[in-house]
C-alpha positions in Angstrom: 12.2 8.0 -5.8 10.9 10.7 -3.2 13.7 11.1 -0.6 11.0 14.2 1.0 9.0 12.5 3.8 6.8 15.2 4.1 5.5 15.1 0.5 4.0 11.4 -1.4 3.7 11.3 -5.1 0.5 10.0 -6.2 -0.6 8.1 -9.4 -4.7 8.7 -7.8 -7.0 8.1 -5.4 -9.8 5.8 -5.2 -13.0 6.7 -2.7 -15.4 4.1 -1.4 -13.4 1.3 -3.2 -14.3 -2.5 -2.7 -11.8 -4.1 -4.5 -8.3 -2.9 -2.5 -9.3 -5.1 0.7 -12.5 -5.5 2.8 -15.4 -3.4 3.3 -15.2 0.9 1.6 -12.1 1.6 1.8 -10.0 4.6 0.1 -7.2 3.8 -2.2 -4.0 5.8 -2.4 -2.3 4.5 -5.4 1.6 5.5 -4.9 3.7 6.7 -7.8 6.7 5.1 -8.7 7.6 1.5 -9.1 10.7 -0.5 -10.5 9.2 -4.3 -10.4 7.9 -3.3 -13.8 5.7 -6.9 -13.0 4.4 -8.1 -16.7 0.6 -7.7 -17.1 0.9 -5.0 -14.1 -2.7 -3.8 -13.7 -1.1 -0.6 -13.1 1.7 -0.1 -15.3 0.6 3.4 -15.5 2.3 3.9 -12.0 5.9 3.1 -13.0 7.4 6.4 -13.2 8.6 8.3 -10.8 7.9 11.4 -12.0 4.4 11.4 -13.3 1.3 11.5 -10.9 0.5 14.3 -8.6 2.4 15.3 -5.2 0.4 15.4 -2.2 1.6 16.6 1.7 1.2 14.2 4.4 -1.9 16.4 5.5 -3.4 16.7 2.2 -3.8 13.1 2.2 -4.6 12.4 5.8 -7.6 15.2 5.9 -9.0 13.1 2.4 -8.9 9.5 4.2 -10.4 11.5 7.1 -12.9 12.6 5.4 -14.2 9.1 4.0 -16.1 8.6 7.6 -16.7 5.4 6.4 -13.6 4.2 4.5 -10.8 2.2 5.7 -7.4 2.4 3.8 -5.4 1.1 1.4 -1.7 2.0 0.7 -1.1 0.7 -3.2 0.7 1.4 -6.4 3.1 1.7 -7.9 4.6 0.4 -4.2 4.6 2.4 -1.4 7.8 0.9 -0.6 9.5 3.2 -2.8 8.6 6.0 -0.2 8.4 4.0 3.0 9.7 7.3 4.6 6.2 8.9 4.3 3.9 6.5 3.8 5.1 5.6 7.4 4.3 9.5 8.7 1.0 8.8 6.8 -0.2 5.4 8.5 1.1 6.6 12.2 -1.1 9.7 11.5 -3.9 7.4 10.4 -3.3 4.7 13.1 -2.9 7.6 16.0 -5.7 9.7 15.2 -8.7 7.2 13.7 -9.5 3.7 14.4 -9.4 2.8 10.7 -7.2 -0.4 9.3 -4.7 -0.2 6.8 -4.2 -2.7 4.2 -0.8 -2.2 2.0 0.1 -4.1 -1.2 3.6 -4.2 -2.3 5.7 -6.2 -4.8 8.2 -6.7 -2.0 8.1 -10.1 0.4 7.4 -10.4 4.0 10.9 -12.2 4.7 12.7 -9.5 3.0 11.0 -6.2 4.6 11.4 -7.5 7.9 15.0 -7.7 7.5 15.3 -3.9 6.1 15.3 -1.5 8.5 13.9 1.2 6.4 11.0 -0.7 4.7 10.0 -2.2 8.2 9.5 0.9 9.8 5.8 0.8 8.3 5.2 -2.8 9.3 3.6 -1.5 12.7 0.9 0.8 11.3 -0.2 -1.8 9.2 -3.0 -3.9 9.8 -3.2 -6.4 6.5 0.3 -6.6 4.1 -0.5 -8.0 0.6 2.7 -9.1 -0.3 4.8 -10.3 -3.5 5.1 -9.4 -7.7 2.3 -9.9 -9.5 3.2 -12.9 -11.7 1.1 -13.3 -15.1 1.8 -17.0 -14.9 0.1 -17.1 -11.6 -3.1 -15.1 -12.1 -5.6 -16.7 -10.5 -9.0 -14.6 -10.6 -10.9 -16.7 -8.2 -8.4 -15.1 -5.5 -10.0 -12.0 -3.3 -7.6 -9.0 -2.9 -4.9 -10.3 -5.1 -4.1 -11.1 -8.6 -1.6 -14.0 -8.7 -1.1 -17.1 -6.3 2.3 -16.4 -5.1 0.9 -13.0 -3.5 0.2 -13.8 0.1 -2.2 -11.7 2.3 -0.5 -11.2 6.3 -2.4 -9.9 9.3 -0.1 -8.3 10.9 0.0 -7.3 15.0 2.7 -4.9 15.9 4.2 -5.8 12.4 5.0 -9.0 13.1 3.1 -11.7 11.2 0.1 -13.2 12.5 -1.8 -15.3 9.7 -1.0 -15.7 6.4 -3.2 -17.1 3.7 
């Protein structure tokens, strides 16, 4: 895992996506992931040493750039460098009025009770939460690819809606 908060391994970047939440949005697929879900769509993403590293700025100046993208934080799981994904989103949140959407493998109940994965919770505008279970997959589902994932609006971090 990256322990540097300054620096975010990537697995790629996605511009003018549809498919990673509402609306154009620019994908930041993380690198790194030990849910290892079967059927992943992006097993590719696993290890922790493959991808591309990327400073804070680097990535801020190209979600910048997408005037008309919002974001999404994906994977891998960010979770596996909250640290800087947090610097990322704060950056994001503070200096643009674009929403964040972030998918992880991890639950709501169970970040909220971490102080170190929570720390993002506030810079995050729409969670997708929960594994990816083959035995769920449900493809009529928008934004998610198996029924136990749950999709949270979030206000200061704290739940709002879930559906």
């Amino acid at each position: 895992m990256n322990n540097n908060n300054k620096t975010i391994r990537v697995a790629g970047i996605l511009k003018e996506t549809m498919t990673d939440g509402p609306g154009f949005r620019t994908t930041i697929y993380s690198q790194g992931c030990l849910h290892k879900c079967p059927n992943c769509h992006n097993p590719q993403t696993w290890d922790f040493k493959s991808g591309e590293e990327y400073t804070i700025e680097q990535l801020f100046d190209i979600v910048v750039n997408e005037e008309f993208s919002d974001v999404t934080f994906s994977g891998g799981d960010p979770m596996f460098q909250v640290d800087a994904f947090t610097e990322l989103a704060k950056m994001v949140k503070e200096r643009t009025n674009k929403t964040i959407w972030m998918y992880t493998g991890f639950v709501y109940e169970s970040i909220i009770k971490d102080a170190k994965m929570s720390q993002i919770l506030p810079f995050i505008d729409v969670l997708v939460d929960g594994p990816y279970k083959d035995g769920l997959r449900d493809t009529s589902l928008r934004f998610r690819g198996s029924s136990n994932q749950r999709i949270i609006e979030l206000k200061n971090g704290i739940a709002q809606n879930i559906s």
